[in-house]
Every structure is written in C-alpha cells, then in structure tokens.
C-alpha positions as CSV (number, residue, x, y, z in Angstrom):
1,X,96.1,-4.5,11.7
2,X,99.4,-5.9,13.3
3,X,99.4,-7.9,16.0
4,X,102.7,-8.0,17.9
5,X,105.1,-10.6,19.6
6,X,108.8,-10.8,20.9
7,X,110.6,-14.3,22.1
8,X,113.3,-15.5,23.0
9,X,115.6,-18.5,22.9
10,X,115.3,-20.1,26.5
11,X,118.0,-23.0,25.9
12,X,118.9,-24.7,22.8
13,X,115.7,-26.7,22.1
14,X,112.9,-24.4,23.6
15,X,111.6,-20.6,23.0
16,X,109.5,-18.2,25.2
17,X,106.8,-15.9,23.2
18,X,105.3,-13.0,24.6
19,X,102.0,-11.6,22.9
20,X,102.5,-7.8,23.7
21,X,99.2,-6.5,23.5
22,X,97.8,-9.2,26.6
23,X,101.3,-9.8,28.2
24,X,100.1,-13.8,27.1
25,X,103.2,-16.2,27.6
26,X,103.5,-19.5,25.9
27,X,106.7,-21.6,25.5
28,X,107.8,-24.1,22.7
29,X,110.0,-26.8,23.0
30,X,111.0,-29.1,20.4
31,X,109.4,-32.2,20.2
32,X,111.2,-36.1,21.4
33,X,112.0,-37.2,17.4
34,X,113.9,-33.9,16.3
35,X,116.2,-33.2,19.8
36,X,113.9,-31.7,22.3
37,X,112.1,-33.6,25.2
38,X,108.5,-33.2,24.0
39,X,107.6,-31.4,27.6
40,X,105.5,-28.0,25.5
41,X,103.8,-27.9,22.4
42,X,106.6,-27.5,19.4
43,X,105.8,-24.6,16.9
44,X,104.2,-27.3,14.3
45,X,102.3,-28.2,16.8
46,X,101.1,-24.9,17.6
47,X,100.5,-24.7,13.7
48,X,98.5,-27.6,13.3
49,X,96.2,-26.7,16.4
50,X,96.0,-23.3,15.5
51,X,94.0,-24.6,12.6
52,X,91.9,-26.4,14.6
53,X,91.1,-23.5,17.0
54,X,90.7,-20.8,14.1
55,X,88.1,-22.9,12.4
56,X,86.2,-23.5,15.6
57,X,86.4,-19.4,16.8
58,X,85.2,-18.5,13.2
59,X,82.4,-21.0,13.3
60,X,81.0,-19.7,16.5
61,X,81.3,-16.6,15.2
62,X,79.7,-17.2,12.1
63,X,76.6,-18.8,13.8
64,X,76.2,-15.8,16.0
65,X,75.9,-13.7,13.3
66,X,73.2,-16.3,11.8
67,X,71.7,-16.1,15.0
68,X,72.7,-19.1,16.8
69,X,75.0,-20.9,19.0
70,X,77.0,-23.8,18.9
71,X,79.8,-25.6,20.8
72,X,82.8,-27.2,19.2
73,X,85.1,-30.0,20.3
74,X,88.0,-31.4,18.3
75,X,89.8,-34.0,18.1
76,X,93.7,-33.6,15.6
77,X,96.6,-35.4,14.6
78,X,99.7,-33.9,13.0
79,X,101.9,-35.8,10.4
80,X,105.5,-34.5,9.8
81,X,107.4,-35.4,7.0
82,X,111.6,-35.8,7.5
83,X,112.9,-34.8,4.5
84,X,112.5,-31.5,4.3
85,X,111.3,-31.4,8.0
86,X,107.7,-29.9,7.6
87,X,104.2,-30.6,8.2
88,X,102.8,-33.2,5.7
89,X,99.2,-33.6,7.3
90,X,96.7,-32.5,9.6
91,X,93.6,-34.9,10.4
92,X,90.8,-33.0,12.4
93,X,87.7,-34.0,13.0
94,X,85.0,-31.0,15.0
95,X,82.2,-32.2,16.7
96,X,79.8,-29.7,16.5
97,X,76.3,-29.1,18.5
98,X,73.7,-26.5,18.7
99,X,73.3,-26.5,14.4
100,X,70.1,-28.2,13.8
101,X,68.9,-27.3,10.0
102,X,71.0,-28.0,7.1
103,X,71.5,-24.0,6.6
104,X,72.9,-23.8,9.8
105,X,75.3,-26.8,9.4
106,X,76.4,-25.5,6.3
107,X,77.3,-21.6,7.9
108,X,79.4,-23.5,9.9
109,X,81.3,-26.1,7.8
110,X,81.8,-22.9,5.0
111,X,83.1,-20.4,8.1
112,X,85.4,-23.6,9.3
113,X,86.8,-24.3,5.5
114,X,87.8,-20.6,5.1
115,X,89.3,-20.0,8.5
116,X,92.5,-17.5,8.0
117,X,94.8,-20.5,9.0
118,X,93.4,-23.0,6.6
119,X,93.6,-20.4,3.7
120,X,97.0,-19.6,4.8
121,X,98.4,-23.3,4.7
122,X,96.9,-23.3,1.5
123,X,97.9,-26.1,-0.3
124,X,101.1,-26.6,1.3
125,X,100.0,-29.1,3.7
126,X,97.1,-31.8,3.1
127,X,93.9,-30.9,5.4
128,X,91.7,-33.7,6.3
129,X,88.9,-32.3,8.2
130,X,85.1,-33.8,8.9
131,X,82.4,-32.3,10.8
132,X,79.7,-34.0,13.1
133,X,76.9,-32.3,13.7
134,X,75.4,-33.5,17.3
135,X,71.7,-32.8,18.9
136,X,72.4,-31.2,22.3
137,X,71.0,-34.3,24.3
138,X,73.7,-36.8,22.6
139,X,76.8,-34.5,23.9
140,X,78.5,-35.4,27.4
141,X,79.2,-32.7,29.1
C-alpha cells in the first residue's frame, strides 16, 4: 500500500509536506550548524524520531494483541556526522510501563527492535536503544 505526500520548497532552507490522505501539514527547516535557523524539526530529525515513535506505536500494538497495555515515553539524541553529512547515531532510551512478566517485556522489546524504521536504517546508522520497564505506581504522570 502507498501512502502519499507532495511538498514544497518554502524558502531556501525550509520545506512544507502535505500528507494527502489526512490533509496533515508539517514543515522542515534546516537545522543552526548546516544554514538553517533550527526553528522546525530538520528531515534527520524527523528520521531519528520517527524511529523512536515507530518502535513505541508497534509496541503498543504488539501488547494489545498479547492482551495488554502499556505506555511509552522516550527520551533521543541524534549524532550527525560532517563528512558525508548523514546521520551517524541515534541514542534512545523508552520507558515503558504496564509490562509486568518477563513475556510481556519481551513482546515489547522484540516489536520495538523490528519496527519498520529500525529495519529500514538497517545498518546504515548505529542504534543505541534500552528499555525500562516501570510498575505503574513509579511513573509521574
């Protein structure tokens, strides 16, 4: 299934996208160290937190297909490397609550490792990712 997009160039350093099917808007502009004034998320940093945000959808989904529910907060930092300009790292760590027996904390960390963005960077950029598991009384709202 294809999912379709159109953008354009607003000014030099910063691009509108348009996802068709909701009519969703998000803009990118490029960040402070390569031209742009940092105001949006660049496209890497859409990258590196679209990892972050696949992982935790598929683990949700994963656990309510095992029959439970969980919440998921994450914290992510993004390394860039200059020469070639690209993404060299992404650090995430997920804090995860609502998976209390081993079985369940391991649907999750499995789902999370094989989210469609992780399996797409492939080994193109280095993933450091670790996952807390949390009771439900230790997490502030």
């Amino acid at each position: 299934m294809a999912v379709k997009f159109s953008g354009n160039l607003l000014n030099s350093t910063s691009v509108e996208i348009r996802h068709l099917d909701s009519g969703s808007v998000i803009w990118t502009t490029a960040p402070k160290d390569n031209g742009g004034d940092g105001s949006q998320f660049s496209p890497t940093d859409l990258c590196a937190a679209s990892l972050a945000a696949c992982a935790s959808t598929v683990m949700g989904m994963a656990a309510q297909k095992s029959g439970f529910s969980i919440s998921v907060t994450f914290s992510l930092e993004k390394e860039m490397q200059m020469n070639p300009r690209k993404i060299s790292k992404i650090k995430v760590d997920y804090l995860i609550s609502g998976a209390s027996t081993q079985i369940q904390k391991d649907v999750c960390e499995h789902a999370g490792r094989n989210c469609p963005v992780r399996l797409t960077l492939g080994d193109n950029v280095e993933i450091q990712e670790s996952y807390f598991f949390v009771s439900q009384e230790n997490v502030e709202p």
